[in-house]
N, C-alpha and C positions, 0 to 999 in steps of 0.2 A: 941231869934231872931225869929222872924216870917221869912214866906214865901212871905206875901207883902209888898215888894222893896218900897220905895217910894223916891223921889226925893233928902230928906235928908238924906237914905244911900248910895244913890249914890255917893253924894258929899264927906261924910264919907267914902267911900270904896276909892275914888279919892286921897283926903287928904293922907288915910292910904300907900296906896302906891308911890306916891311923895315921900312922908316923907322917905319912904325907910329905916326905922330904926328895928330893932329887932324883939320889940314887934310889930309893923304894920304888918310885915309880919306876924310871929306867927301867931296875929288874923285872917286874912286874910286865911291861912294856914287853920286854924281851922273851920273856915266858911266851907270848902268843906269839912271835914269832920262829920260837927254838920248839916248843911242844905243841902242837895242835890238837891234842889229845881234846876231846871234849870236859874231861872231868878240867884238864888245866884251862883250857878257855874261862870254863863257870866259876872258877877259884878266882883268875883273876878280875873277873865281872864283879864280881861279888866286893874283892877286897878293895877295887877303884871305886865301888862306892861310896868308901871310909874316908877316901882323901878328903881331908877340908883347910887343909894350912894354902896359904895365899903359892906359898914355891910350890907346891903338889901340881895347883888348877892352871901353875903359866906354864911346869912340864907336861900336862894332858892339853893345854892350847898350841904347845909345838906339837906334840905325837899329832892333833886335830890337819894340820897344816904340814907337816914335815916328814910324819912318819910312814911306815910301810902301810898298803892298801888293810892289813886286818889292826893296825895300830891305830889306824884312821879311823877305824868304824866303831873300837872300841870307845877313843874318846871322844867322839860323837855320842854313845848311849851317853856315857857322862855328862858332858854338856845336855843333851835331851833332859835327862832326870834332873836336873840340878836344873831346868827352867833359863837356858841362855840362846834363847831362839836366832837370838840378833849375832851370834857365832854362828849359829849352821846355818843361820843364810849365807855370810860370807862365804864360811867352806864350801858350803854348796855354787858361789856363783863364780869363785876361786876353782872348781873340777877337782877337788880334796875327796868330796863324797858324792854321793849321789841324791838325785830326788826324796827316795824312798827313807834314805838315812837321815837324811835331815828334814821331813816334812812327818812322817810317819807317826803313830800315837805309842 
């Protein structure tokens, strides 16, 4: 994967998280871990928004629990936006995330 975005990953990172299935997030997941480019950060912020299938939200409550330190905080904004407070207090009282990531507005 490159660092220049271009319209057809966007649509691609869109899709992936819609679809909301396993492997979309994985990959998704894995982008923040392989590209740190800022435009790929916001891509995948954006398309884990989209997730709403029930297997999407229990692979972003393992990445919450499981995954590397910037997969953790990602799906924590998730959790945050999607209103699941009684998640990030665990993760928070579990050492998953931090104060700021889980108390934060």
């Amino acid at each position: 994967m490159t660092a220049n975005y271009t319209l057809t990953n966007y649509y691609n990172f869109l899709q992936r998280g819609q679809s909301g299935n396993l492997e979309d997030v994985d990959f998704l997941m894995q982008v923040l871990e392989t590209e740190p480019s800022i435009s790929a950060v916001k891509l995948v912020d954006f398309a884990l928004g989209f997730v709403r299938t029930r297997q999407g939200k229990e692979r972003l409550r393992y990445y919450l629990f499981e995954g590397a330190q910037i997969q953790r905080n990602y799906a924590a904004n998730y959790f945050k936006r999607t209103g699941h407070a009684d998640l990030l207090q665990k993760a928070y009282m579990e050492g998953k995330i931090d104060r700021e990531q889980a108390f934060s507005c």
